[in-house]
N, C-alpha and C positions, 0 to 999 in steps of 0.2 A: 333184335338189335336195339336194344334200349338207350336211350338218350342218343340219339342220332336224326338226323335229318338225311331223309334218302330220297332222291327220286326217283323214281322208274321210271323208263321213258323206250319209245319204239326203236330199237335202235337203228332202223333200215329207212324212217325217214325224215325226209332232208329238213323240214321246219324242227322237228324235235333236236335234232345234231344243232341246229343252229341256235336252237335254244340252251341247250347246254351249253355249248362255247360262249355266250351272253353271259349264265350264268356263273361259267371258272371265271369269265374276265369280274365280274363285278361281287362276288362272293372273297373278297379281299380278307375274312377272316377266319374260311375253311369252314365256315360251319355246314355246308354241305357236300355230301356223300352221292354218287350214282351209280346206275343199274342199269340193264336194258329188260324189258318186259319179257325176251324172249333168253334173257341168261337161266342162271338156275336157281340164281335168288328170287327175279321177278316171279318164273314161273311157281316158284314156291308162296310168293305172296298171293297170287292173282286164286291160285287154289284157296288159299285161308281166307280171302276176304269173300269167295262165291263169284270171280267171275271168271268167264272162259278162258281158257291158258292160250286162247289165240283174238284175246279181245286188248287187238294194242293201241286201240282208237281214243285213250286218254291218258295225261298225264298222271302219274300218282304218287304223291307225295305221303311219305310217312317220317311222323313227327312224334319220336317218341313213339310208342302204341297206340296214338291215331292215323287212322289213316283217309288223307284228300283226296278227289277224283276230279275232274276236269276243271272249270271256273273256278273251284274252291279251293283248288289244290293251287291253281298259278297264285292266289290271291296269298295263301299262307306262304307258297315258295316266295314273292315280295317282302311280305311281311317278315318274315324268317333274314333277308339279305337286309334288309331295312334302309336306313339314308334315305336319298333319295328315292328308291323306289317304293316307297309304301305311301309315293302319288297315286299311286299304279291301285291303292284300295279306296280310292273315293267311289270307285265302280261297285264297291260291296256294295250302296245303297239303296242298288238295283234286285231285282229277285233274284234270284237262282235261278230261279226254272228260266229265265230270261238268258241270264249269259250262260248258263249248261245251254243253252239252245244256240247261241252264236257260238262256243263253242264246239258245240256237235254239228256245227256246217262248217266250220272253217276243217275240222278233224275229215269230216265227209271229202272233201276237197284239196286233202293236203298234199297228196302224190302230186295232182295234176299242177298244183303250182307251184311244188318245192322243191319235188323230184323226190325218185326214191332209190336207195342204194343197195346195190348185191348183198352186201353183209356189214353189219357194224363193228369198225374198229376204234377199238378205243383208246390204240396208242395213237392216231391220227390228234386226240385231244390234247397230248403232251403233260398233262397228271395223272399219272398213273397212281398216286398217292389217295387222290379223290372216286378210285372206281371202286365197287367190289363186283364178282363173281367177270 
């Protein structure tokens, strides 16, 4: 899927959903597409990139033929929606290995504060225009 902005995301839970609906609301100019990690696009990506087809513990943004994974990937999904929120990259300043680390606890922990759902639906989003698979 060339020139496209896609994300992939868990779709069973509840911070990731939340996240998405953030992003249709504030994605004002469509330039982002989604997934869920456990579709058959995700699972198709997570094979090509070498990671487990049941590792749905990070966001992952593809931008064009690259492709983001956890901190770096929200940071490019900012950046990608722009305006105001590319406040949201003063935090690049920081290492990686730093925020992939506060991100890999808040990911650890996400069921238990966000909750998780039986299955993801994604006419519950109401753009059916911005899904694939």
């Amino acid at each position: 899927m060339k020139n496209k902005n896609i994300i992939y995301f868990d779709g069973v839970c509840g911070l990731c959903n939340s996240f998405v609906r953030l992003l249709l609301k504030i994605d004002k100019k469509y330039k982002l597409k989604f997934t869920t990690l456990q579709g058959k696009t995700g699972q198709e990506l997570l094979k090509k990139i070498h990671l487990h087809q049941s590792d749905f513990d990070t966001v992952i943004f593809q931008k064009n033929e690259q492709v983001y994974t956890r901190s770096t990937a929200v940071f490019e999904i900012f950046k990608t929606v722009g305006g105001f929120w590319n406040f949201f990259l003063i935090f690049k300043i920081l290492p990686t290995s730093f925020t992939d680390h506060i991100y890999r606890q808040v990911a650890k922990r996400r069921f238990n504060l966000f909750g998780k759902l039986d299955q993801c639906d994604i006419s519950m989003f109401n753009k059916p225009g911005q899904f694939i698979d």
